[in-house]
C-alpha positions as CSV (number, residue, x, y, z in Angstrom):
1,X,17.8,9.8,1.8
2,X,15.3,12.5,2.2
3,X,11.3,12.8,1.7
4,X,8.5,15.3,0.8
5,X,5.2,14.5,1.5
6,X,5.5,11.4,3.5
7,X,2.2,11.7,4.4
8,X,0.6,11.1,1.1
9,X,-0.7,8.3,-0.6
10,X,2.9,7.9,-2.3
11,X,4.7,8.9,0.0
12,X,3.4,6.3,2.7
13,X,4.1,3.2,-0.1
14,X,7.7,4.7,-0.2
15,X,8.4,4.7,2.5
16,X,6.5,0.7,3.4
17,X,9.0,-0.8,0.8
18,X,11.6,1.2,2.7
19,X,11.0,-1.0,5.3
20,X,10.4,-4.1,3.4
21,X,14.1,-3.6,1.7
22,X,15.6,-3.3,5.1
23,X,16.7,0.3,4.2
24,X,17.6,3.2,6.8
25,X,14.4,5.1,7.2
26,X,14.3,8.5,5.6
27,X,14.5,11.8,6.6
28,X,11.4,13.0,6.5
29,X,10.8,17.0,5.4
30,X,7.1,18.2,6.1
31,X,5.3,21.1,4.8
32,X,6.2,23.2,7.6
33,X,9.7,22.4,7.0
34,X,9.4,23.9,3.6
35,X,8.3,27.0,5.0
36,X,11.4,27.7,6.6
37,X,14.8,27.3,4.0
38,X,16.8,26.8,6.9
39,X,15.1,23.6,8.6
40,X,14.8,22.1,5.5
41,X,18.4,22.6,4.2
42,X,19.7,21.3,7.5
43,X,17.4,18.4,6.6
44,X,18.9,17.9,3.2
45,X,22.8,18.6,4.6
46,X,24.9,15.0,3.3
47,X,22.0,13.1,2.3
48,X,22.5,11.3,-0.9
49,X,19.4,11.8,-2.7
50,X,15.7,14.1,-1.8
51,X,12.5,12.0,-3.2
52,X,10.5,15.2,-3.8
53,X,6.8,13.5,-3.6
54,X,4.6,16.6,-2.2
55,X,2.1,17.9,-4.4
56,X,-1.5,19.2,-4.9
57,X,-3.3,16.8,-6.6
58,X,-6.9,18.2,-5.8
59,X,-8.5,21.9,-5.2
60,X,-9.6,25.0,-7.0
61,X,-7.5,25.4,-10.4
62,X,-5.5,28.6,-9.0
63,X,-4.8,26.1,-5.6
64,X,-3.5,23.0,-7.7
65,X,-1.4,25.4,-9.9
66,X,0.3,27.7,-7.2
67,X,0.0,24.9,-4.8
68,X,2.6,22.6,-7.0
69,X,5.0,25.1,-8.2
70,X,5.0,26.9,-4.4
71,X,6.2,23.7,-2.7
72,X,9.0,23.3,-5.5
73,X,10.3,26.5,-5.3
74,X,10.1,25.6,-1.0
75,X,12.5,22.7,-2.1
76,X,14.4,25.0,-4.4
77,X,15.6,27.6,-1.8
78,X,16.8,24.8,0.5
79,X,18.8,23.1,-2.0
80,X,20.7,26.8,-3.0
81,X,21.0,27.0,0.6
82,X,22.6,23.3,1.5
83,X,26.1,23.5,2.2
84,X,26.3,20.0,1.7
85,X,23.0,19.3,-1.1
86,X,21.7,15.6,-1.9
87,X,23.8,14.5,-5.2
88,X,20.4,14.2,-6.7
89,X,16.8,15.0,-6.7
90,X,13.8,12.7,-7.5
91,X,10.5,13.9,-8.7
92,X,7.3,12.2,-8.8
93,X,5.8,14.4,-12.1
94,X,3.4,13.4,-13.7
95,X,2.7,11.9,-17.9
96,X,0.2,14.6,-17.7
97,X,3.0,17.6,-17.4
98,X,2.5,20.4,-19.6
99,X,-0.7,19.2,-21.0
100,X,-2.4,22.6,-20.6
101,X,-4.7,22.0,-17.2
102,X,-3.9,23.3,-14.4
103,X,-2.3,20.3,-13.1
104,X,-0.2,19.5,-15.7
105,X,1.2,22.7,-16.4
106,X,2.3,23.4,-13.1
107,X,4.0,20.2,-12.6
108,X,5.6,20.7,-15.6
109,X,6.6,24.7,-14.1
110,X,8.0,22.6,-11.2
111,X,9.7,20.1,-12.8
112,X,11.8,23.2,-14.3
113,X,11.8,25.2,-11.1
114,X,14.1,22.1,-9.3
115,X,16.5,21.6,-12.6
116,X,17.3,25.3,-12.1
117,X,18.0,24.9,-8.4
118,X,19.8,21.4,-8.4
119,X,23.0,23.4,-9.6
120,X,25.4,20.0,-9.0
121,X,23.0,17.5,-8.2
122,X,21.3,15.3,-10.8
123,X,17.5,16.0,-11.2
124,X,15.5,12.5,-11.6
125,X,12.8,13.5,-13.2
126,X,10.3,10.3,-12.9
127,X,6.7,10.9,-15.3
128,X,3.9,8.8,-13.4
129,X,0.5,7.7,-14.9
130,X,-2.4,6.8,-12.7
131,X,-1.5,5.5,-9.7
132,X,-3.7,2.7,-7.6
133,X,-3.4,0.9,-4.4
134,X,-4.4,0.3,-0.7
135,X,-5.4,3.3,1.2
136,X,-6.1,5.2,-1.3
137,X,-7.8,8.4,-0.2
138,X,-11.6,8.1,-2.5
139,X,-12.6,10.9,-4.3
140,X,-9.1,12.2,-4.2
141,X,-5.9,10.0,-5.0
142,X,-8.1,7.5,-7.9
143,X,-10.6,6.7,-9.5
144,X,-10.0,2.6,-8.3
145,X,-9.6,4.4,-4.9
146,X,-13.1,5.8,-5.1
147,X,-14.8,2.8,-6.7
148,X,-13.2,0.5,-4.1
149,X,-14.6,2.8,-1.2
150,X,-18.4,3.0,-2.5
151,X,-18.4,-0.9,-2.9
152,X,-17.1,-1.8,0.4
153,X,-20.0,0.4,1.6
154,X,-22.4,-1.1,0.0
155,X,-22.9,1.0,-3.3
156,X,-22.3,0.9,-7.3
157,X,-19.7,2.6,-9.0
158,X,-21.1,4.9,-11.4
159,X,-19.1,6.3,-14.7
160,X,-19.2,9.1,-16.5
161,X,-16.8,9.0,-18.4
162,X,-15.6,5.4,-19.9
163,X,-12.4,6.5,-21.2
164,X,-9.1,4.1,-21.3
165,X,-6.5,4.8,-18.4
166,X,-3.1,3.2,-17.7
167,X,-2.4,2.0,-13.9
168,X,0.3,1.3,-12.3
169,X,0.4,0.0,-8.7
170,X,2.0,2.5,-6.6
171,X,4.6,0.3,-5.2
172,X,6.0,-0.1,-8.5
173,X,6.2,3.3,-9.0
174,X,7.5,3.8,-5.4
175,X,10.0,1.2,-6.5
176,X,11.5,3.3,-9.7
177,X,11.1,6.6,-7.1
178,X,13.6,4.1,-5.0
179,X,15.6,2.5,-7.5
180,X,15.2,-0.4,-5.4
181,X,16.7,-3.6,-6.8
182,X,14.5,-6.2,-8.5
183,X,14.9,-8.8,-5.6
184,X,10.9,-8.5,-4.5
185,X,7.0,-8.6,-5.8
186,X,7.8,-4.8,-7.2
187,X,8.4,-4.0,-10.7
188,X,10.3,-0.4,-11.0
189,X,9.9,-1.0,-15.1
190,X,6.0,0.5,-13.6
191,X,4.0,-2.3,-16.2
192,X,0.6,-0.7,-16.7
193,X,-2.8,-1.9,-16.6
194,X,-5.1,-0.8,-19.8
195,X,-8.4,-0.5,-18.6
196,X,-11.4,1.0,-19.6
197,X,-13.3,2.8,-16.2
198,X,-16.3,0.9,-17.1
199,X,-14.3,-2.1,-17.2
200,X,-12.3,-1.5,-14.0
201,X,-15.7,-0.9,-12.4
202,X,-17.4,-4.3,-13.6
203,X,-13.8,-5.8,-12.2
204,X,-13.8,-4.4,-9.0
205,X,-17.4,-5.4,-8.5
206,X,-17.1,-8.8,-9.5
207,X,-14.5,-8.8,-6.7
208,X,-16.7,-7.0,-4.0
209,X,-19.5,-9.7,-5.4
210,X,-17.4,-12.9,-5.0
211,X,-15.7,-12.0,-1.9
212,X,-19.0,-10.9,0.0
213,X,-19.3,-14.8,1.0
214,X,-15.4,-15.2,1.9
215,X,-15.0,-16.5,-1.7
216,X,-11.6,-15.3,-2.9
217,X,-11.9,-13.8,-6.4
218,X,-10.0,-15.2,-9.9
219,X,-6.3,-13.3,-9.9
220,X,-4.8,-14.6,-12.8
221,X,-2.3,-12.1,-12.8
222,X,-0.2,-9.5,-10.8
223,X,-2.7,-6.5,-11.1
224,X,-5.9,-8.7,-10.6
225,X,-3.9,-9.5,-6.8
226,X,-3.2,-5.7,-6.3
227,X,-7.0,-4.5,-7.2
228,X,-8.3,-7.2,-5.1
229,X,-5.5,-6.1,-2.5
230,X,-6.6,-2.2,-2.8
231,X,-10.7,-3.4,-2.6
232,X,-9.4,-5.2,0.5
233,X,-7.9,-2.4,2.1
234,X,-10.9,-0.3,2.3
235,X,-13.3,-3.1,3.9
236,X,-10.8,-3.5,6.9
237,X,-11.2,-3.7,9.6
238,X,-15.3,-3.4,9.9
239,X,-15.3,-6.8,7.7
240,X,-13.1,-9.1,9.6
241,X,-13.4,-11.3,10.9
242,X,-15.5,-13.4,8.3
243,X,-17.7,-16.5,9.9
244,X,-17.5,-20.1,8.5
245,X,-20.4,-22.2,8.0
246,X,-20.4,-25.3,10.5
247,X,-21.9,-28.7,8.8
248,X,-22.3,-31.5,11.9
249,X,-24.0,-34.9,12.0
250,X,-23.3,-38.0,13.7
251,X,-19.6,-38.3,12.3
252,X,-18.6,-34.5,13.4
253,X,-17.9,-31.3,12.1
254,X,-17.4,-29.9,8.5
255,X,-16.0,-26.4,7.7
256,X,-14.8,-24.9,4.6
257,X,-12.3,-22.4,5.2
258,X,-11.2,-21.4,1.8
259,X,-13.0,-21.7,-2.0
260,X,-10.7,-19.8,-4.0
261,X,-11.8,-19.8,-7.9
262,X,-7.8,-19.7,-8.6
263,X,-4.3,-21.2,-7.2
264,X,-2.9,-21.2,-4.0
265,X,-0.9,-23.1,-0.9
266,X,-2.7,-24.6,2.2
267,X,-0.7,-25.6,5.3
268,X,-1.5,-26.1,8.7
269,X,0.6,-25.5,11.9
270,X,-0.1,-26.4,15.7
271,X,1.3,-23.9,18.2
272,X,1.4,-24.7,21.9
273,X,0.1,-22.7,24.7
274,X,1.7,-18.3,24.8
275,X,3.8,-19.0,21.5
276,X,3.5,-16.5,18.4
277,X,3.7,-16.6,14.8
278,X,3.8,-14.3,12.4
279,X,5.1,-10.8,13.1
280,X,5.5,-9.9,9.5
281,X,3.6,-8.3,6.5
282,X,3.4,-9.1,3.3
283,X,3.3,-6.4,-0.1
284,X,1.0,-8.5,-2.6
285,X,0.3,-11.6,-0.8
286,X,-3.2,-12.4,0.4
287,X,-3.1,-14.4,3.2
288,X,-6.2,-16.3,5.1
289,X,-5.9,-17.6,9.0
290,X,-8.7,-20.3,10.3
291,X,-8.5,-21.7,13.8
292,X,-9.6,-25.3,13.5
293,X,-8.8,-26.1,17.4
294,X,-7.8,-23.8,20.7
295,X,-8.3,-20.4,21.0
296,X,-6.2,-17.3,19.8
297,X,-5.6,-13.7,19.0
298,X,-4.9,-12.4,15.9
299,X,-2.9,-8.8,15.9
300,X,-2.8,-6.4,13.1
301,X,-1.4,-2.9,12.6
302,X,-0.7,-0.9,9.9
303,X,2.6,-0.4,8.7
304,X,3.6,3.1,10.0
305,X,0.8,3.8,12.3
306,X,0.0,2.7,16.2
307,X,-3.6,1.6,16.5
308,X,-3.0,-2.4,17.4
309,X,-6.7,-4.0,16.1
310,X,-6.9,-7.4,17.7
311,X,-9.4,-10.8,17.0
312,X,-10.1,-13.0,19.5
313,X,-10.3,-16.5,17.6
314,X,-11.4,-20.3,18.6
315,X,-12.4,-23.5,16.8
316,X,-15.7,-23.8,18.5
317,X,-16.6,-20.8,16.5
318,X,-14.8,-21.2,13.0
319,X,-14.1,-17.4,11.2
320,X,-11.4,-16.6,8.6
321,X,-9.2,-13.1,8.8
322,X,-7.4,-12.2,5.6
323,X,-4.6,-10.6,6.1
324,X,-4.9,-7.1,4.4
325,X,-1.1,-6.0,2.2
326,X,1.0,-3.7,4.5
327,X,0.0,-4.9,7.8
328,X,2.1,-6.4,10.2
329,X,0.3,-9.3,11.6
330,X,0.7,-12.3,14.5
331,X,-1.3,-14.7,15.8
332,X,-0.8,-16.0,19.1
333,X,-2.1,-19.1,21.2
334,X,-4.2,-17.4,24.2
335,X,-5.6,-21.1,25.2
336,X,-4.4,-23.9,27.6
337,X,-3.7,-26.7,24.9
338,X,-2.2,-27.0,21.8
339,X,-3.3,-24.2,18.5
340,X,-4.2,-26.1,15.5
341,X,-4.3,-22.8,12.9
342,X,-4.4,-23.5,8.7
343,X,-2.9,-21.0,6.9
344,X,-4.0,-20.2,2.9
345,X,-2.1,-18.1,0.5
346,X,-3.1,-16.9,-2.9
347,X,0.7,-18.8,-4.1
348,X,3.0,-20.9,-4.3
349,X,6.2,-20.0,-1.5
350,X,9.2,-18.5,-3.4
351,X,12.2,-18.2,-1.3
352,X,13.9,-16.2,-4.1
353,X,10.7,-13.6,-3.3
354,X,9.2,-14.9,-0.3
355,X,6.9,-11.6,0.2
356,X,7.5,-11.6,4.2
357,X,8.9,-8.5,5.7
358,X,9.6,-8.5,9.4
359,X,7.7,-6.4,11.3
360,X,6.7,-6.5,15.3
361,X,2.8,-5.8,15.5
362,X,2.8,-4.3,19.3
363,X,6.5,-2.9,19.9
364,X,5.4,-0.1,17.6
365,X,8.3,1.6,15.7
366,X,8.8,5.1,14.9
367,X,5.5,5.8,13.3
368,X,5.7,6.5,9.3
């Protein structure tokens, strides 16, 4: 399998449950590699399928519409030129093709340029609505990307326009880019939240509200977890960790680690001196550590990229670090007696979807 535009917000969550399904990693074809029809055909030579994802989303109207149809027609000219081409191409389009903007009607004009070049290979041709998530890029990829980003600094969402929009996470729609099977927390069938942007503003702050004391939030269904998840991502790292409240008198200590205002599992596990846990990331799951006693280090990194951030952890100073979604994350036992750590998810363990991906948090692979 090959992929355009690996680097964007799409392309990134492609290629995370990629990973997650234990898949080969793709071949990935840059914008410099559609420059040249010869580096990208050689790219392309025996590969089953291209997941053409690159596209102009943002810019001047004559940038957006030259800017889509330019890197199509890139793609076009490598496929005539593939001895061997892909038997068949993929394209993230868009439900707003051919709507008479800009935007629309070039990916429309692209859409046709790639079912003139596929000659033998089959053109997928996928139509995505608005598409949310973590790391989205504010003022850019969404409108929930943009709201999450001005509340985790501190501001208000503002709206201008309160007009109905259907979202769909972007691992779904990553998932029906993928055809992956339904064996995990995606959905390729891309179910859509209907929400109003006033509403989805008044959601995400009662999120950003609740969670500003280490409260976690109501999620009382899959696309109140993956809103929470995408505020999440844009308050790590500068908000972790998150300090408990110690409550001593003559009998000891008190701390509460989690008040959740929905479901979940507690469980607790004791680790003895050097040994780690963990090394995995999860795709939906929110996940809470607390240290109750001994000292540790918590590890994260971000799936695909090489900064390590790490948290130096001890009962005698209770904090909480939520995991963020598409992290790999460990924690190890840095002190001379035993770890007591409790552990808090947002549900109930499914081994038919357990929602842990292996993944080492220092012995950095390939970078995404």
């Amino acid at each position: 399998m090959a992929l355009t535009g690996a680097d964007g917000f799409l392309g990134w969550h492609a290629q995370v449950l990629v990973r997650a399904l234990g898949w080969p990693a793709p071949t990935l074809i840059g914008r410099a590699d559609l420059a040249d029809p010869a580096v990208t055909a050689g790219k392309l030579h025996g590969v089953d399928r291209v997941l053409h994802l690159a596209g102009v989303n943002r810019g001047t109207p004559q940038e957006v519409a030259t800017g889509n149809t330019a890197l199509a027609e890139a793609l076009a000219r490598a496929l005539r030129r593939c001895a061997e081409p892909p038997k068949s191409v993929v394209y993230a389009n868009s439900t707003q093709a051919g709507n008479g903007t800009p935007y629309g009607d070039s990916k429309a004009a692209a859409a046709a340029i790639l079912a003139g070049a596929a000659g033998g290979c089959q053109l997928v041709d996928v139509h995505l609505p608005n598409l949310y998530g973590e790391h989205g890029r504010p003022f850019y990829n969404s409108v929930t990307a943009t709201f999450c980003r001005l509340l985790a600094d501190g501001g208000a969402p503002e709206v201008h326009d309160d007009r109905e929009l259907d979202l769909v996470h972007v691992t779904d729609a990553a998932a029906r880019l993928l055809d992956a099977p339904p064996t995990g927390t995606w959905d390729a069938s891309m179910p859509a939240l209907r929400i109003g942007v006033r509403a989805l503003a008044d959601r995400l702050a009662d999120f950003a509200a609740t969670y500003r004391g280490a409260e976690i939030p109501a999620l009382p269904d899959r696309h109140d977890v993956r809103l929470f998840n995408t505020y999440r991502s844009h308050l790590f790292p500068t908000g972790c960790p998150m300090p408990l409240v110690r409550r001593s008198d003559h009998r000891g200590d008190l701390v509460e680690t989690v008040r959740s205002r929905g479901a979940g599992q507690t469980f607790c596990s004791t680790s003895h001196p050097g040994v780690t846990r963990g090394s995995h990331f999860h795709l939906a799951k929110v996940e809470r550590f607390a240290v109750l006693r001994g000292r540790a280090e918590i590890r994260l990194r971000r799936v695909g990229h090489r900064q390590v951030h790490r948290f130096p952890v001890g009962g005698e100073n209770p904090v909480v670090v939520d995991m963020p979604t598409m992290w790999a994350h460990d924690i190890t036992n840095t002190g001379d007696d035993e770890l007591l750590t409790l552990f808090w998810t947002n549900e109930l363990f499914d081994p038919a979807r357990p929602d842990t991906c292996p993944e080492p948090v220092t012995e950095v692979p390939a970078a995404l």
